[in-house]
C-alpha positions in Angstrom: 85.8 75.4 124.0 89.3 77.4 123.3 91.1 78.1 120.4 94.7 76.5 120.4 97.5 77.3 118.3 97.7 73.8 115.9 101.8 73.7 116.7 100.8 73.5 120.7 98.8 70.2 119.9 101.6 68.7 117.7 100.8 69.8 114.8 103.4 69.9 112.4 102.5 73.4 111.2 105.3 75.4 112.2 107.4 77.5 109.4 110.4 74.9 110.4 108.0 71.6 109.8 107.5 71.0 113.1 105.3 71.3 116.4 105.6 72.3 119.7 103.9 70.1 121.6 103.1 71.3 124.6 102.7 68.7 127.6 100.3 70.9 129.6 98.5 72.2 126.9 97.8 68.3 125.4 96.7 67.5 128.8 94.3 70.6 128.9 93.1 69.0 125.5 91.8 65.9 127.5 89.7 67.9 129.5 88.3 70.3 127.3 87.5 71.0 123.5 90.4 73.0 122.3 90.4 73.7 118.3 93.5 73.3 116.5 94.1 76.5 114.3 97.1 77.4 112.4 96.9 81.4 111.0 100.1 81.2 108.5 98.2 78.3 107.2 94.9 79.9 107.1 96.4 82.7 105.5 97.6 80.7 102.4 101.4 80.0 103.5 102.8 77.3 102.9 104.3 74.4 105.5 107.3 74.5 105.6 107.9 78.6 105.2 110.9 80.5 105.6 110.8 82.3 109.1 109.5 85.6 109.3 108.9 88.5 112.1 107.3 91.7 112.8 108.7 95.0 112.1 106.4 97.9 113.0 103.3 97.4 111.1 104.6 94.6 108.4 105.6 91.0 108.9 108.7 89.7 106.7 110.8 87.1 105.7 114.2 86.4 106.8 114.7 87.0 103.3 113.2 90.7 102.7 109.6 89.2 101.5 106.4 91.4 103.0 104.1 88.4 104.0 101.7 90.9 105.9 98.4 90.0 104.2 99.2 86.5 104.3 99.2 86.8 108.2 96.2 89.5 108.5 94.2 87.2 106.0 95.1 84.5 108.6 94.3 86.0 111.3 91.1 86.9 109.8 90.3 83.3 109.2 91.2 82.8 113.1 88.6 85.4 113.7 85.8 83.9 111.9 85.9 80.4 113.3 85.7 82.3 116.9 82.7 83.9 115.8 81.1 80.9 114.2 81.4 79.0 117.2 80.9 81.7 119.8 84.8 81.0 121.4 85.9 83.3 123.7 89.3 82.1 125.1 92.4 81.2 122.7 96.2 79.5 123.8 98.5 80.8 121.3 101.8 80.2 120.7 104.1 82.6 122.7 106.6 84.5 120.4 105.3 83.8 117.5 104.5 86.8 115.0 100.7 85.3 114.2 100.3 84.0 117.6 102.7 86.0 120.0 101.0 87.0 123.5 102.5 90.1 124.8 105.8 88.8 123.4 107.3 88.9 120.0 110.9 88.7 118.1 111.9 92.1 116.9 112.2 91.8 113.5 116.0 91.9 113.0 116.1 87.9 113.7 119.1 88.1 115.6 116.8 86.5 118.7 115.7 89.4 120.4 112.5 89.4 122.2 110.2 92.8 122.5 106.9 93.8 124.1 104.2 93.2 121.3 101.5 90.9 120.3 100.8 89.4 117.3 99.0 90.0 114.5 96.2 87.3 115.1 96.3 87.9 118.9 96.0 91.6 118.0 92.6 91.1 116.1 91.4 88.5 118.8 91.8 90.9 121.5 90.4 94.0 119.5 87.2 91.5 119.4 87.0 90.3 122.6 88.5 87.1 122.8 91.1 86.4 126.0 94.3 85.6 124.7 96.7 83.6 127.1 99.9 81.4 125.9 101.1 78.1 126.3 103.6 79.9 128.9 100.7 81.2 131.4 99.1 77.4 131.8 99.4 76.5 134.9 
C-alpha cells in the first residue's frame, strides 16, 4: 500500500480544478492499494485555489498570500494517515510545491524549475517514508 498524490489518480484536486491523470500510475492502481491524498486539501484550501510556489521557507500565492500553514498543516495530515496505516512508499506529484520530488517551481512563477522538494515530501522523507514521482514509474 502507497500513498498517491489524489491529482495522479484523476482527481480533480488540483489548484486549476483539474487532475493529472497519470496512465502509468492508474495502471499501478490496478495492481496495488494506492491511497488517494490531496495535502492543499488536507490543509484547509480550497478547490479550485489560486497557484502558489515556494520561496525559501514560505509558500505563496501568485497573488502575495503566505499559504505556508495551510501546506505544513497538510502535509501534516499526509503524515498521519502514513502512520495510521504503517505506509512506507508515496508517488507524488512532481513539481508541485506540496508534492514536488526533488523538483519544484522557484517561486517567481515565471516557469522555472529548481532543485527542492516539497513541503509534504519534505516531512515524508524526514520520517522515513520513500518518496518517488509519477516521473520515476517505470
Amino acid at each position: 500500500m502507497k500513498l498517491c498524490s489524489a491529482c495522479l489518480l484523476g482527481v480533480n484536486c488540483r489548484y486549476d480544478g483539474q487532475s493529472k491523470q497519470n496512465k502509468k500510475v492508474i495502471n499501478l492502481a490496478k495492481r496495488e492499494p494506492l491511497i488517494p491524498i490531496c495535502p492543499e486539501q488536507l490543509g484547509g484550501l480550497p478547490t479550485p485555489r489560486e497557484p502558489a510556489e515556494q520561496k525559501r521557507e514560505k509558500v505563496i500565492t501568485k497573488q502575495g498570500l503566505d499559504v505556508t500553514d495551510n501546506f505544513k498543516q497538510g502535509a501534516e495530515q499526509v503524515l498521519r494517515l502514513a502512520k495510521l496505516f504503517g505506509i512506507k512508499e508515496a508517488i507524488l506529484k512532481q513539481r508541485s510545491p506540496s508534492c514536488g520530488v526533488g523538483q519544484i517551481y522557484d517561486g517567481t512563477f515565471s516557469g522555472k524549475i529548481i532543485s527542492g522538494d516539497g513541503v509534504t515530501t519534505t516531512l515524508l522523507k524526514e520520517n522515513g517514508v520513500r518518496v518517488s514521482s509519477e516521473e520515476d514509474l517505470k
